[in-house]
C-alpha positions, 0 to 999 in steps of 0.5 A: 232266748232263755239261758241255761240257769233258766233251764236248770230251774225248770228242770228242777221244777218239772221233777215236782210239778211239770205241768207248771213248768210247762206253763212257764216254758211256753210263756202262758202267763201275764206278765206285769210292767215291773222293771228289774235290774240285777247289781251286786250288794257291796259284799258280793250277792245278787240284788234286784233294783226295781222300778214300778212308776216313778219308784224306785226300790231295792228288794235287799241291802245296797250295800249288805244284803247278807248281815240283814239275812243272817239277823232274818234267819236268827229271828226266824228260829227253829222251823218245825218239821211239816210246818207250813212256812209262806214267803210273801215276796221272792225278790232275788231269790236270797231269802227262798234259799236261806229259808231251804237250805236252813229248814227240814225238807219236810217242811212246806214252803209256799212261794208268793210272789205279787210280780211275775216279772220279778218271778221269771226274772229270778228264774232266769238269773238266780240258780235256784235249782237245788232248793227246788229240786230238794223239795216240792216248793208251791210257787204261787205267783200273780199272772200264773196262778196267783188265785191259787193261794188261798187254795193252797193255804186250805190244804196245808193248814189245819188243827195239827200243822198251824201252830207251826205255821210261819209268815214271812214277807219280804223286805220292801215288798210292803212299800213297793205291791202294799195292795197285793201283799196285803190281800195275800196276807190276807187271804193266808191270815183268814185261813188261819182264824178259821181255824183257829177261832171260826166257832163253829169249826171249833165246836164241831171238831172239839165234838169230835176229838173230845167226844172220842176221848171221853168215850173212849176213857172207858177202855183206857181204864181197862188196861188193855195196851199195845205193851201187852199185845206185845207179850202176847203175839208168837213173833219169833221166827214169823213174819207180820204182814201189813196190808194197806188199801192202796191201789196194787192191793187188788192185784194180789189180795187172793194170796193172802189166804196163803198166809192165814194162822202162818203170818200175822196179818195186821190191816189199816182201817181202809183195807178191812172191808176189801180183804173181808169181802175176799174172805180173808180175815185179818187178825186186828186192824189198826185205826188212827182216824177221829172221823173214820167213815163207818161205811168201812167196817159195815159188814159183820163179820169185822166186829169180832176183829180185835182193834188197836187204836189211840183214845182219839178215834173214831168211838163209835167204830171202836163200840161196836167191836165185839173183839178186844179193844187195845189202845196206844198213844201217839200223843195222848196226853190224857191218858198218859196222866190217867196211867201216871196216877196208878203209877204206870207209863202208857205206851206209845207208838210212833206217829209218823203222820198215818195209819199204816206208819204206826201199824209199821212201828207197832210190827217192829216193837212187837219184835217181828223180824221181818214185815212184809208190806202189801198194798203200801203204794205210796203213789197213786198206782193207775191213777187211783188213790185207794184200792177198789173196794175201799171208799167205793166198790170202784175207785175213781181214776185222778188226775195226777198230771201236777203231782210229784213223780217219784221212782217206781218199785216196777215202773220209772216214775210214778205220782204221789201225792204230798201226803204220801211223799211225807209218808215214804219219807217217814218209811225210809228214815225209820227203816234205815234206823231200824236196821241200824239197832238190829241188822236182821230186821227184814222189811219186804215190800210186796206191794207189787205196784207203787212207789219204790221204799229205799231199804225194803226186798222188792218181790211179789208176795206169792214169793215173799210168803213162801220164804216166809210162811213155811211155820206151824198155824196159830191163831193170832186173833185168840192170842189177842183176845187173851190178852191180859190187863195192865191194871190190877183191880185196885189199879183200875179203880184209881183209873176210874177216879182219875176219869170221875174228876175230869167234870169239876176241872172243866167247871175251873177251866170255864170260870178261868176262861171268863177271867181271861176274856175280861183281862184281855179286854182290859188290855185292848181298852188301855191299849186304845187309851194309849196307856200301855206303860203304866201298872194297869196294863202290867197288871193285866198281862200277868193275869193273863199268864197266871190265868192261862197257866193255871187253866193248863194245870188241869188233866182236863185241860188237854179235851180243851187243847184239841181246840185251843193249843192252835192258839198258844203262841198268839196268847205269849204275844206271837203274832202272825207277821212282824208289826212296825207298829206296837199299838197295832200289834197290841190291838191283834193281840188282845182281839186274838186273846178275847176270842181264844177265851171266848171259845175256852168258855163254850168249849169247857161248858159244853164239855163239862156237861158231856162229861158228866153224863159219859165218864161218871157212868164208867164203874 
């Protein structure tokens, strides 16, 4: 009979991951011989002692389990938000709750844990229910779901969350599963160095974010921002309607007609095609994806609305438009240097993870009053992700039964994802923070399905539209086509030399890159010949610091870092685990170092050579 801190903790898991709780419940799991026994470290917290064969181990201090765990938490540092942290090991639970109390909650936390016998052990005597509940925690455990981990790792890293990644094993956990926590270890550490050094994944996404970048330096040169957007569109005593392709959009998608020339409709990418083909015309869409299927704006009619969109985006969507083409930053680095050389500031917009939190951001700078949301479910509405229309003329229905439940605007609890729980999050803090500057900002949420924004008026948008519609028309898409430059003749032609020297960089970058693979060798062939204390191998590490400083030094240097910036912290002497073993830590080190410059070598050629033959064609 399991107790009540058992029930607690289920609780809190079903408010994430119910069918996972269920599994526990019923006991449809395999259960591994590990003996446990709960005492007390001599200053008073509870510890697991475990017997496996003839071993015998503690999984924290005997006599002080809490100075080892302050000393863990001081060396783990400062844990970004939405970096996914992996704890190899749960033991009592002392270290999973340490590293939830001490951490955003955006942050991912994955659980594994070798032992099953361990993990329902944990559950019944350990109150972990208020780290559980304050975050959706993956607990990846052997004789439940342990072939899952590798799964979970795909999702939760990639290009943008690895640099933040975190791996941390458990005291003991070593000596006591060495098999299984090595193959975890493993199959987490593979993740990483595919993508962080797989060549092909390299290239392939270096193609595309450095590709759109150069393409699209065309227009950065023209000066054409979202600062003077900003200038430009009538906002006062006028709403700006958002409209997102979630699901709920094809319930009121008609009555946006109603609020043509008399709001300024202001789409996300996915829901362009859906309102075109109702015959509404948005007056600009925004865009934030390098790789957003062209099957989206396939119909002609969408060329001619204007486009905002970041230098990274899809270029060849940003092309073909006929209508004005304005751009911001979110974290462009190259043009915020191209700007700084003609001495001007690129404006940025908040990022907030989506296309719709920027448009969202964009609408308030702009200086609206009040926004009105439309299809911004934030959930999986009817158990679909998109509005019909989208992706397909009929969206497919999911299977939502393992995802989080989060409170409806209409219903109790409805699923999201995690992606779009980190969205809603965004919605909430930015809005709070929003109303704190200025009182008066209105936000409507007339989404009419979906998940339920804290600090938004819930009504539909036949209400929300007559409140707030009753202005005089105006053509917002003419007011944007008529958008002035930024830049000065002169000024345009400082942009364009800034653009023009982006090739000879690279050629520096690539002739540094072999440098750097040559010293990082040198360092691993001392490091085999035991020679790690003499000047050579000094020598040789401040080469690589001066090598890898001077390469950042280059403005080109960040069309390599789409790719390369993963591995920053691997080439100041990071590494993924905590090594006992200096020689072998060395050894990971060096091997990392060499094809870090490995790929900076073909990554700063192959650029080179596309630079070239794009950026000196813009006049």
């Amino acid at each position: 009979m399991k107790g009540e801190i058992f029930e607690r903790n289920l609780k809190a898991m079903e408010k994430w991951y119910p069918a996972y709780a269920d599994i526990i419940r019923k006991g449809d799991y395999e259960k591994d011989e590990t003996e446990i026994i709960t005492e007390r470290s001599w200053d008073g917290l509870d510890i697991f002692k475990v017997k496996q064969g003839e071993r015998t181990l503690y999984l924290n201090g005997r006599r002080s389990a809490g100075e080892p765990l302050k000393v863990w938490l001081e060396k783990l540092g400062e844990v970004h938000k939405f970096a996914p942290v992996f704890l190899v090991g749960l033991g009592s639970g002392l270290y999973l709750k340490a590293l939830a109390d001490n951490t955003d909650k955006s942050v991912n936390i994955i659980a594994y844990e070798p032992s099953a016998a361990i993990f329902l052990k944990m559950l019944e005597e350990v109150d972990i229910s208020e780290q559980i509940e304050s975050r959706p925690i993956a607990f990846v455990v052997e004789g439940i779901n342990g072939n899952e981990l590798e799964a979970v790792a795909a999702k939760l890293m990639s290009l943008e969350s690895i640099e933040f990644m975190k791996l941390l094993v458990h005291p003991n956990y070593k000596e006591l599963f060495s098999d299984r926590v090595y193959m975890a270890v493993q199959q987490i550490y593979n993740r990483y160095t595919s993508v962080l050094c797989n060549m092909n994944t390299g290239v392939v996404f270096s193609q595309v974010i450095a590709v759109n970048q150069m393409q699209n330096l065309r227009y950065s040169c023209e000066g054409y921002n979202t600062r003077c957007l900003s200038k430009v569109l009538p906002y006062e005593n006028r709403a700006a309607i958002l409209v997102s392709a979630g699901p709920s959009l094809n319930k009121n998608i008609q009555e946006l007609k109603k609020a043509k020339n008399k709001a300024f409709i202001l789409a996300v990418d996915t829901a362009v095609r859906p309102l075109c083909s109702a015959g509404i015309i948005p007056d600009a869409f925004l865009m934030i994806d390098a790789k957003k299927p062209l099957s989206l704006f396939d119909m002609d009619v969408i060329k001619d609305i204007p486009v905002i969109a970041p230098i990274d985006a899809n270029y060849e969507v940003i092309r073909e438009q006929r209508g004005k083409k304005i751009l911001f930053g979110i974290t462009d680095f190259l043009t915020t240097c191209m700007y700084m050389s003609v001495g001007k500031v690129f404006p940025e917009l908040p990022c907030g993870g989506s296309v719709a939190t920027s448009a969202f951001g964009l609408l308030y700078m702009c200086g609206f009053e009040t926004v009105i949301l439309v299809g911004q479910d934030l959930a999986l509405t009817g158990n679909k992700s998109h509005a019909d229309g989208t992706f397909k003329e009929k969206m497919p229905e999911e299977d939502t039964s393992r995802l989080e439940r989060v409170k409806g605007n209409y219903e109790e609890w409805v699923p999201t994802r995690g992606d779009f729980k980190h969205f809603l999050d965004w919605f909430v803090t930015y809005i709070d923070g929003a109303k704190q500057r200025d009182p008066e900002f209105r936000v409507i949420n007339a989404t009419e399905g979906g998940a339920y924004i804290r600090g938004t008026e819930v009504m539909t948008l036949k209400e929300a539209i007559e409140q707030t519609c009753d202005v005089p028309e105006v053509d917002f898409t003419e007011c944007i086509n008529n958008t002035p430059s930024e830049f000065t003749p002169e000024q345009r032609q400082r942009a364009v030399d800034f653009v023009h020297k982006l090739p000879d960089e690279l050629a520096d970058i690539y002739s540094n890159a072999k440098k750097l693979y040559s010293a990082y060798h040198k360092i691993n062939n001392l490091n085999k010949a035991g020679n790690t204390g003499g000047k050579e191998y000094a020598a040789q590490l401040k080469k690589v610091n001066k090598l890898s400083s001077k390469s950042m030094e280059y403005a080109a240097y960040i069309l390599v870092n789409v790719t390369m910036n993963v591995a920053d912290s691997i080439i100041r002497g990071t590494s993924l685990n905590e090594f006992e073993d200096t020689e072998t830590e060395i050894d990971m080190v060096s091997k990392q170092g060499m094809k870090y410059a490995k790929l900076m070598q073909q990554c700063a050629k192959m650029l080179e050579d596309y630079a070239r033959e794009t950026l000196m064609s813009i006049e």
